[in-house]
N, C-alpha and C positions, 0 to 999 in steps of 0.2 A: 388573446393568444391566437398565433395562425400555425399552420402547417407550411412551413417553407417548402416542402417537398410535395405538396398536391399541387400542380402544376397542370393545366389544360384537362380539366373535368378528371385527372389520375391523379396516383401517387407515382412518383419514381421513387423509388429504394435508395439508400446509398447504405452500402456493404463492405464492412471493415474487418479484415481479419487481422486479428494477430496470432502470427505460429512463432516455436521459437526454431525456425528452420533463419537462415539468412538469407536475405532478399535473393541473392545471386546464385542456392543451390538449386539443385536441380525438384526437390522434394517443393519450395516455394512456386515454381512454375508448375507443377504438379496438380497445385490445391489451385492454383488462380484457374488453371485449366479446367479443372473439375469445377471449380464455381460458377464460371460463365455457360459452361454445360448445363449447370443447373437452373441457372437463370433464363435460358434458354427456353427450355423446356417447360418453366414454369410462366413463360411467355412474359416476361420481367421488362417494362423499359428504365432502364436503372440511370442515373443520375453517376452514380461512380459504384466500381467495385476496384479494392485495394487491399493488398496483400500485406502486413508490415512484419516486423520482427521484432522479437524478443531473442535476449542471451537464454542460450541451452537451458532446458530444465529448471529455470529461474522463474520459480510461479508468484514469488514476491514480484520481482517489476513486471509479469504478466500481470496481476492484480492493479498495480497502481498504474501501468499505462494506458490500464481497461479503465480505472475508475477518473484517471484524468482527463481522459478523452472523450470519452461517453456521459459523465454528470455536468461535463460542459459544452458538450455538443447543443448546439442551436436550430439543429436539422427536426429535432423533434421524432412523431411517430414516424415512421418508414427507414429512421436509419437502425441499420441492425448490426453491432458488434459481436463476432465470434470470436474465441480466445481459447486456445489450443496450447497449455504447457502442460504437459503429462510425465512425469515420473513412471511412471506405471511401475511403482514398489510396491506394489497387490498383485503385481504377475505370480501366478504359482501352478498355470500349465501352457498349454500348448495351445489354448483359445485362444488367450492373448488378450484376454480380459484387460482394462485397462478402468480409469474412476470413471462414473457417469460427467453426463453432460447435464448441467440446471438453467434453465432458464429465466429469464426475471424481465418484469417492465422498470423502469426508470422513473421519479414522479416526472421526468422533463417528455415523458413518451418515446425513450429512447430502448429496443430492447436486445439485451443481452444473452446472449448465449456463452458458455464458459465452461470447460473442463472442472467442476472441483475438485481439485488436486491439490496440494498446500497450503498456500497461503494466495492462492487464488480471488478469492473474496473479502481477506482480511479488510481492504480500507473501505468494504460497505458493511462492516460486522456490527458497529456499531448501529448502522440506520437500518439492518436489518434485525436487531435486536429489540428495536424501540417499534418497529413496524410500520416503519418508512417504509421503506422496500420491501417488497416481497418477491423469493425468487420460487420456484417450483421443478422437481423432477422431471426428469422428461423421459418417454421413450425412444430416444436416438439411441442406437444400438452401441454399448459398452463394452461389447467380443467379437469374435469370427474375422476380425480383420489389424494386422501389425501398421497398419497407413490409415486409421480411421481419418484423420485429417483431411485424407483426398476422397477415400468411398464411403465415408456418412458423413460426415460434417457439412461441406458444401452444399451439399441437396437441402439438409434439415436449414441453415440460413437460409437458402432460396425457396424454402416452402413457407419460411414463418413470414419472409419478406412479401411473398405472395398472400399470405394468408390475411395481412394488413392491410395492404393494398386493397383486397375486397372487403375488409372490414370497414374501409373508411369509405369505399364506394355504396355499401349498404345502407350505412347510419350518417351517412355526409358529413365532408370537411368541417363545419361550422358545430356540428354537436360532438364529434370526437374533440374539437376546438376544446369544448365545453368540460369535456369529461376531464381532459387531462387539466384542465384548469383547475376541476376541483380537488385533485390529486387522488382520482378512481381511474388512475393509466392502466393500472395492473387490468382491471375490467376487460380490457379488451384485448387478453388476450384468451377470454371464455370463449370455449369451443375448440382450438388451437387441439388441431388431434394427436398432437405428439407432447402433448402438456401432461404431467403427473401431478404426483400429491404436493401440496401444499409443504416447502422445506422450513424445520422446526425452527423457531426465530432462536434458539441459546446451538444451533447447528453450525454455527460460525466461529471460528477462534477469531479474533485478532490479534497482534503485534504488540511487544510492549512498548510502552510511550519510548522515545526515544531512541529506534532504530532506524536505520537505515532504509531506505525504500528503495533510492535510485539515484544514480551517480552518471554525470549528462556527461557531454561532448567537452565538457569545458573543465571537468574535474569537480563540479559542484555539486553539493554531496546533501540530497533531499533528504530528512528527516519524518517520520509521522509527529510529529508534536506541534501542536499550533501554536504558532508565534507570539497569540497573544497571551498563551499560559505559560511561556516560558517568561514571558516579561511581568508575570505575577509571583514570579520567583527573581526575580533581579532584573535591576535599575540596567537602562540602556547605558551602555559605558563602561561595564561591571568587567575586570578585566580575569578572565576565567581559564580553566586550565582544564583542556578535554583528554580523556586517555580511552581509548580502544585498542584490544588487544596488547601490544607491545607499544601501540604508536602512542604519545603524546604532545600534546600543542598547547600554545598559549595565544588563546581568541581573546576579542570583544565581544559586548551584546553589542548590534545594532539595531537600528528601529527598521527600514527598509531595503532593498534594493545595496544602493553603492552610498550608502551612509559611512563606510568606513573609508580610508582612503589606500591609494594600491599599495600592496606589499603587508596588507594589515589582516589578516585573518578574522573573519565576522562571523557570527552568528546571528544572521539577520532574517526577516521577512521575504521568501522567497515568492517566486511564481507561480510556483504550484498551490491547488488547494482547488475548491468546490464549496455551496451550499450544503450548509448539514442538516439533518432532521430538525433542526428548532429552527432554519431558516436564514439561520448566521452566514455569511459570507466568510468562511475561513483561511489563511494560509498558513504552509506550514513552513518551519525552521528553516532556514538552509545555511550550509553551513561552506560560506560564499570568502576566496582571497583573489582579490580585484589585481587583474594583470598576470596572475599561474594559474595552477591548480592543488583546491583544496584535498585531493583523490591524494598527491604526491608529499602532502605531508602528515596525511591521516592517513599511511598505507595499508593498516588494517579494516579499513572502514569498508565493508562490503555488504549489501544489500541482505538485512535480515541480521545484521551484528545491530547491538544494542550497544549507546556509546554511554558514558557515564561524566561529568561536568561536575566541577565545584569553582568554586569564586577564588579567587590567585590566594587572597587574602583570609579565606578560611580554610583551603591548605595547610596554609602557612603555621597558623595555628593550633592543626590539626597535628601536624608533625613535630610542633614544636614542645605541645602535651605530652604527646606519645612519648619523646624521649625523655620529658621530664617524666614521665612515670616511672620507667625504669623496667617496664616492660617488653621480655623477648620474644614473646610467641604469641600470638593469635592464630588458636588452631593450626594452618600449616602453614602461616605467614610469618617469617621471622622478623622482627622489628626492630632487633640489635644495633640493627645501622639503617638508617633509615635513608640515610645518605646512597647507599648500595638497594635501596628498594624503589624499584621501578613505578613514578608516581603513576602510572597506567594501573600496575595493580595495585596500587594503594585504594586508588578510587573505585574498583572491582570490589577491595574490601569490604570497604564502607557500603555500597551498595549490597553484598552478599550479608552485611548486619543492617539492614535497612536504614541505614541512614541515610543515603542517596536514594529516594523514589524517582520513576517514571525517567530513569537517565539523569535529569538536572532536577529536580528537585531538593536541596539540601538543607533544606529549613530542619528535618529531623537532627540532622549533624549541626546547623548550629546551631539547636537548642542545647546537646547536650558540653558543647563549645563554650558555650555562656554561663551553664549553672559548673561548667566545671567536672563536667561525671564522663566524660570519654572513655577513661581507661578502663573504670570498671562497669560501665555499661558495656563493652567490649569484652571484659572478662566473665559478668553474667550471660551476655548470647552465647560466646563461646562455649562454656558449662552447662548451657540448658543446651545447645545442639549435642554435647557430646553426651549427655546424660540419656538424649532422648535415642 
C-alpha cells in the first residue's frame, strides 16, 4: 500500500467538507474562508480544499455522501472529511449548544470528522458495531457559537490535517504504509489532543433495510439494501410492485446497471456501495427507469422514507384471499373493497404485521400465501396488538 498524498519527503492534506449550506451561499464561502485560514496557519501545503453541499438539515444524505466518498477514497491517510448537518433539536438556551462533533479513522486511512446529529453515521453503524471502525469524542467545542461551522470546525480539520502530516513525518511513509495495511489506521490518531473517549460501538442507530438514502441528479433513487440480498428474495425478472407512501409502481428485478430496457422501471444493482467489514465489495439497490426519472414516479420516496415491495404475483393473491375471506377490518384498514384500497398501504400493512421484512423481504407473506393462513394470521396479530 502507498500513501498517494506524501509527496516530496510531505504529506499534502486534501480537505473535504460537506455543510449543508449551498455551494453559492454566502455562509459556504464563509467556511472555505475560515478553512484556508486555518490551513494557513497550521502551515498546510494541501493538495485540495473543497467545500460541497448537502440538502438543508438532511443528516441522512450527509451520512451517505460521507460514507460514499470517504470509504472510497483512494487518497488514503492525509485526506480528511468534515461533515457539518446539525439539527440542533438539543437547543434549550441561549449558548446555542448544538451535538458534539466524533471523530473516526477509516481502515482505508482516511479521517472523518462529522457532527453526530441523526443519522449521521447510520451507513457505518454497522461496521462500527462489529469494530471495524472506530470513531471517538472529541473536544471541538459543541457551544458559545450559532456558526460553529465557520469558528471551530475549520481550525479542528486543519489541526487533525496537520496533526497527520507530522505523524507520518515521525514514523515515515513506509510504516504508516504498514500500519494501515494491517487495519490499526485508528492507531494513529494516538495523541490527537482534541481526541476523546472511545464512542460505544451499539452508540449508532442505523436505517431500516430498505430506505431511502439518496435521490441523484437523474431521479435515481439509492436504496440501503444490497443488491445481492434483495436478489436472495427474488429471481431477476420478478415483476414487483413497490408502494411508498401514497405512491405506487410496477418495477422489475434487474441484475445491473441498464439491464432493463428504457421506459422499464428497475430495481437494479447500482453505483453506489463500498467494502464492508467482512471485506465484501457491496452495492446497493437502485431503483433505476432508463431515459426519466424514477424520483417522478415514486413521488413519495424521500431520503429516510422506507419503501416496502412484494412480487406482482403475490399481491395478486394476496388480495384475492383477503376478499375471499370476507374480512372488513384489520385494525384501522378497511378491506371491504380492496379495489378502493390503496396497494401503497396495503403493503404498509403487511409490513406493519411482519410480513414484509427489511422493505422486500416477503418470504414471511408467502409462507402464510401457501399454507393458506393469511386472513387469520392477520386476525390473530390484530387481537394480540389490541389486547396488548
Amino acid at each position: 500500500m502507498t500513501l498517494p498524498l506524501f509527496q516530496d519527503d510531505n504529506l499534502k492534506p486534501v480537505i473535504t467538507v460537506l455543510t449543508d449550506y449551498p455551494r453559492d451561499d454566502l455562509a459556504s464561502d464563509e467556511v472555505r474562508q475560515a478553512l484556508i485560514t486555518a490551513c494557513a496557519l497550521e502551515k498546510l501545503d494541501c493538495f485540495s480544499i473543497d467545500v460541497g453541499a448537502i440538502p438543508g438539515m438532511n443528516t441522512i444524505v450527509a451520512g451517505f455522501k460521507t460514507a460514499q466518498l470517504a470509504l472510497n477514497s483512494q487518497m488514503g491517510v492525509g485526506h480528511v472529511f468534515l461533515t457539518n448537518c446539525a439539527p440542533r433539536k438539543n437547543i434549550i438556551s441561549a449558548r446555542s449548544k448544538g451535538e458534539g462533533v466524533w471523530i473516526g479513522m477509516l481502515p482505508n486511512g482516511v479521517a472523518v470528522l462529522t457532527v453526530a446529529s441523526g443519522y449521521a453515521l447510520a451507513p457505518f453503524a454497522d461496521m462500527i458495531q462489529s469494530g471495524y471502525i472506530r470513531f471517538f469524542e472529541s473536544k471541538i467545542p459543541d457551544e458559545g457559537s450559532q456558526f460553529r461551522s465557520r469558528d471551530y470546525f475549520p481550525a479542528a480539520a486543519a489541526h487533525l490535517a496537520a496533526f497527520l502530516r507530522d505523524r507520518v513525518a515521525e514514523t515515515g511513509a513506509e510504516e504508516v504504509a504498514k500500519i494501515v495495511e494491517k487495519g490499526e489506521a485508528a492507531s494513529l490518531l494516538d495523541g490527537f489532543d482534541l481526541l476523546g473517549k472511545a464512542v460505544d460501538t451499539d452508540a449508532v442507530t442505523g436505517l431500516p433495510k430498505g430506505t431511502v438514502w439518496y435521490i441523484d441528479n437523474f431521479g435515481n433513487i439509492k436504496l440501503n439494501l444490497v443488491h445481492e440480498t434483495l436478489l436472495s428474495f427474488h429471481e431477476v425478472g420478478t415483476n414487483m410492485v413497490i408502494g411508498v407512501g401514497d405512491s405506487v409502481a410496477n418495477a422489475v428485478i434487474g441484475s445491473a446497471g441498464f439491464s432493463q430496457g428504457e421506459g422499464i422501471l428497475a430495481l437494479t444493482r447500482g453505483s453506489s456501495g463500498w467494502t464492508d467489514d467482512k471485506g465484501q465489495d457491496i452495492r446497493f439497490t437502485e431503483i433505476f427507469l432508463r431515459g426519466s426519472s424514477a424520483a417522478q414516479i415514486l413521488r413519495d420516496a424521500q431520503p429516510g422514507v422506507q419503501l416496502f415491495a412484494v412480487s406482482k404475483d403475490d399481491l395478486t393473491r394476496a388480495q384475492q384471499m383477503l376478499r375471499d375471506s370476507g374480512l372488513q377490518y384489520i385494525g384501522a384498514h378497511d378491506l371491504y373493497n380492496l379495489y378502493m384500497m390503496s396497494e401503497a398501504r396495503l403493503l404498509e400493512m403487511f409490513a406493519h404485521y411482519g410480513l414484509i421484512k427489511d422493505g422486500f423481504d416477503n418470504r414471511p407473506l408467502k409462507k402464510r400465501l401457501d399454507d393458506g393462513s393469511l386472513a387469520s394470521y392477520l386476525q390473530q396479530q390484530d387481537k394480540g396488538r389490541n389486547a396488548a
